[in-house]
N, C-alpha and C positions, 0 to 999 in steps of 0.2 A: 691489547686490552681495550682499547679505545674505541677500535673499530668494532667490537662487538658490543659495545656501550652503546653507540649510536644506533647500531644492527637493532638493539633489545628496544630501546627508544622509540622509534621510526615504525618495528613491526607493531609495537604499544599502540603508540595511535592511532595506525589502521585497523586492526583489530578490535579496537573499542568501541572504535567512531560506527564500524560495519555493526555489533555483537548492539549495542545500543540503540543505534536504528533500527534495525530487525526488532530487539526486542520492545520497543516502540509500536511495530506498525503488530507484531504479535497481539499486544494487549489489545489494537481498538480493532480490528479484525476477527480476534480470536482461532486463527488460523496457526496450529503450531507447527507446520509443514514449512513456514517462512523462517521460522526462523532458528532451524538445521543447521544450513550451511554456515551460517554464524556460530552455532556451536559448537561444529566442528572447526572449524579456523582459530576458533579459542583453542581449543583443545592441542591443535598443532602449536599455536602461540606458546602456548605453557612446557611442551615439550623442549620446542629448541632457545624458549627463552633459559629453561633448564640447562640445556648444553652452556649456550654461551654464557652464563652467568659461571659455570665451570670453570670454562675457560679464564675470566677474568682471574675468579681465587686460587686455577692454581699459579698464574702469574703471580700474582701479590701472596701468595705461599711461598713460590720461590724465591723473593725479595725478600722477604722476612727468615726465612732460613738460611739464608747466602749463598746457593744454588745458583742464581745468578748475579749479577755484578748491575747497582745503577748507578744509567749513568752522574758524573759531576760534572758539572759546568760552570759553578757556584763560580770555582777556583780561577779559572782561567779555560779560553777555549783549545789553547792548547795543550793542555795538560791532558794526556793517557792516565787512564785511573789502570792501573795494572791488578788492585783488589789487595795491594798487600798490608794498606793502612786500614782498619775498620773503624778508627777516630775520627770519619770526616767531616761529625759536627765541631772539634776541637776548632779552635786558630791555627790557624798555619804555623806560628811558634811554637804550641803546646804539641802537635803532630808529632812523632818520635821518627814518624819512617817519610816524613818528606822526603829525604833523599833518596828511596825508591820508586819516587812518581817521578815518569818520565818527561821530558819537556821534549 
């Protein structure tokens, strides 16, 4: 999820900084032959910024559904969350199934 955050980030910048330039030197030129390939690179921009933004939500869909398990650490680094408590904002005492988290 991360690495395509930075992915979406990173291609933002260059894509803007190029798409702004061009459309820069577009206006005092008036040459709209310059600034094409900046449109296009937008246009791929938007595409796979489209994928990867997917990608993130169906991560954080699957978290929110319980399709996948995150991790805790809160707890202890030792501790294995095996997924069978779903209380893991309770206290450790309120917990019913502590004793099914492994140490």
């Amino acid at each position: 999820m991360w690495v395509s955050m930075v992915m979406i980030t990173v291609a933002r910048f260059f894509t803007f900084y190029r798409f702004y330039n061009d459309f820069i030197d577009f206006m005092a030129s008036g040459n709209a032959a310059r600034w094409g390939p900046a449109l296009l690179m937008l246009l791929f921009y938007l595409v796979a910024a489209l994928l990867l933004y997917a990608v993130m939500f169906v991560a954080v869909v699957q978290l929110a559904l319980g399709a996948r398990a995150a991790p805790v650490s809160s707890i202890s680094p030792s501790v294995r969350w095996n997924g069978a408590c779903s209380a893991a904002f309770l206290p450790l005492q309120a917990c019913s199934c502590w004793s099914s988290c492994q140490f």
